[in-house]
C-alpha positions, -999 to 999 in steps of 0.1 A, spaced: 421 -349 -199 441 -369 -221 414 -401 -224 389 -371 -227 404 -349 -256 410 -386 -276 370 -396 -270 367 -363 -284 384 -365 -315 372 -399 -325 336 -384 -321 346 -364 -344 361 -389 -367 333 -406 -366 307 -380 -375 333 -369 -405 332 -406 -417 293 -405 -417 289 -373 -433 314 -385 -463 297 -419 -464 257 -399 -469 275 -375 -494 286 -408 -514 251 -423 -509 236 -391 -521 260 -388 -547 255 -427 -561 213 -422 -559 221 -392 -582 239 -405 -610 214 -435 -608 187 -443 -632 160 -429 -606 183 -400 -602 184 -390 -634 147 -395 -645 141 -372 -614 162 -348 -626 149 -348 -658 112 -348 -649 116 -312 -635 123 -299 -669 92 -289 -696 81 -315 -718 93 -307 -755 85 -338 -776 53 -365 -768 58 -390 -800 40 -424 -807 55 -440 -834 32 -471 -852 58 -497 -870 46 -493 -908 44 -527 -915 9 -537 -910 -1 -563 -888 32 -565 -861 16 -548 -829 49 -529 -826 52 -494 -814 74 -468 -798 64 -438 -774 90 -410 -771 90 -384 -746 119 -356 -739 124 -327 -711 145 -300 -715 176 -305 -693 192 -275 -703 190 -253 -736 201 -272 -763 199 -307 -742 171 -330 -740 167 -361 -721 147 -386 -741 128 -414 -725 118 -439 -748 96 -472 -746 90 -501 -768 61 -514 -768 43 -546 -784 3 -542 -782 -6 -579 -794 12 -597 -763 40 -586 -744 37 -553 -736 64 -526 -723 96 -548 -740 121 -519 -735 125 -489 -714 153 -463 -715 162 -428 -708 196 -411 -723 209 -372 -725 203 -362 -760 210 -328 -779 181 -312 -792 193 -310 -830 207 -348 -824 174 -357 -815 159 -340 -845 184 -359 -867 174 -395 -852 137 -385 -851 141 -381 -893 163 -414 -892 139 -432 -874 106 -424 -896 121 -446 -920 97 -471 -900 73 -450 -895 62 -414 -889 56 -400 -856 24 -385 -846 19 -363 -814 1 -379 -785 -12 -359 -751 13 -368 -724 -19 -381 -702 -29 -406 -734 9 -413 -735 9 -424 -699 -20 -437 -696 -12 -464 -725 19 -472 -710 0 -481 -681 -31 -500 -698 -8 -518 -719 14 -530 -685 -17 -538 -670 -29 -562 -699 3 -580 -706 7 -586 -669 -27 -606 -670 -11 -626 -697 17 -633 -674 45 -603 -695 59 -583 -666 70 -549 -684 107 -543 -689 124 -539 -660 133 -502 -662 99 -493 -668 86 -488 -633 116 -460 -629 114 -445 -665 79 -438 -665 81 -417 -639 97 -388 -662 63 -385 -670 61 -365 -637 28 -349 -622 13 -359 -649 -19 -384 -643 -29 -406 -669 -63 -402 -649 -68 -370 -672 -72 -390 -698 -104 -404 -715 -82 -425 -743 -96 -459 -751 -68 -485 -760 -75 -518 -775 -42 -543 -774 -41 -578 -790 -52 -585 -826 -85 -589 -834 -98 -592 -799 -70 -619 -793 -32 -622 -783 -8 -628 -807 25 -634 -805 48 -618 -832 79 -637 -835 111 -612 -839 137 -622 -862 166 -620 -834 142 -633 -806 155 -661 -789 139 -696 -800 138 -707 -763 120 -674 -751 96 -675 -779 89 -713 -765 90 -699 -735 60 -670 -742 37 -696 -761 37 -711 -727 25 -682 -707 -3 -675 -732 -13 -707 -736 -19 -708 -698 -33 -674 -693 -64 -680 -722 -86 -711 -731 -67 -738 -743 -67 -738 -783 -79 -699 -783 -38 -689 -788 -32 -682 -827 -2 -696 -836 29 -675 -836 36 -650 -863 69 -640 -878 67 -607 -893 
């Protein structure tokens, strides 16, 4: 009986250690970033923002979209995007209050305004320009995969948006004041070798 009752009670050790170690597991995928877009991509869609940099020429955009969490509390997912050459350069999503969001949103038209944009056009650029840049050898950020998925059941396949990236028909790297000499080097290279040699304009600084 003795041998017996221990058996017993490390069976039952055991399944206690397994149920905590799933409730951790659960618990880490839920505060992850996949977690959290998840979470946020159940909520209505309050803002769908495209944002053109106003100095002409740079192929520099941003696309905003929030959810409603909660009343009162957004969660924004935002995307940087360069349309001339390397595509989806940032991707993030962060908890924001709705009248901080407003503030920032006033802030940030200093560069720009923002225009609305259909969340199907919205997504569907995302994935055009991801597409394009990954023929010129730009994987998008690494985040984006994850953080476009707050976009939800929506299909970019509603769309019939036409998007046209590069400048005048052509790549063209715009050269960011903090950008990294070596990277820039680094991104002449891939263009050079994804289009006819002697086709790449040379690199602009804005």
């Amino acid at each position: 009986m003795a041998p017996n009752m221990a058996q017993k009670r490390a069976a039952k050790a055991n399944r206690r250690k397994a149920v905590l170690a799933e409730k951790r597991r659960a618990e880490a995928v839920e505060s992850s970033l996949a977690g959290r877009v998840r979470r946020a991509a159940a909520g209505p869609i309050r803002h769908c923002l495209l944002q053109q940099n106003s100095m002409a020429g740079v192929g520099m955009a941003t696309l905003i979209i929030t959810r409603e969490l909660a009343p009162g509390q957004l969660a924004m997912a935002a995307f940087l995007l360069d349309t001339f050459a390397r595509g989806i350069k940032d991707a993030f999503l962060r908890p924001i209050g709705a009248q901080q969001f407003n503030d920032q949103r006033e802030t940030l038209e200093a560069g720009g305004p923002f225009t609305d944009i259909e969340p199907a056009d919205a997504r569907k650029l995302l994935r055009d320009l991801a597409a394009w840049s990954a023929s010129l050898g730009f994987a998008p950020h690494r985040d984006f995969a994850v953080v476009e998925r707050v976009f939800g059941d929506i299909s970019a396949d509603a769309s019939h948006a036409v998007f046209a990236f590069g400048h005048e028909g052509k790549p063209l790297l715009i050269e960011g004041l903090s950008d990294n000499p070596a990277d820039v080097e680094h991104a002449i290279g891939q263009l050079e070798e994804a289009i006819e040699p002697g086709a790449l304009p040379a690199p602009s600084r804005p």
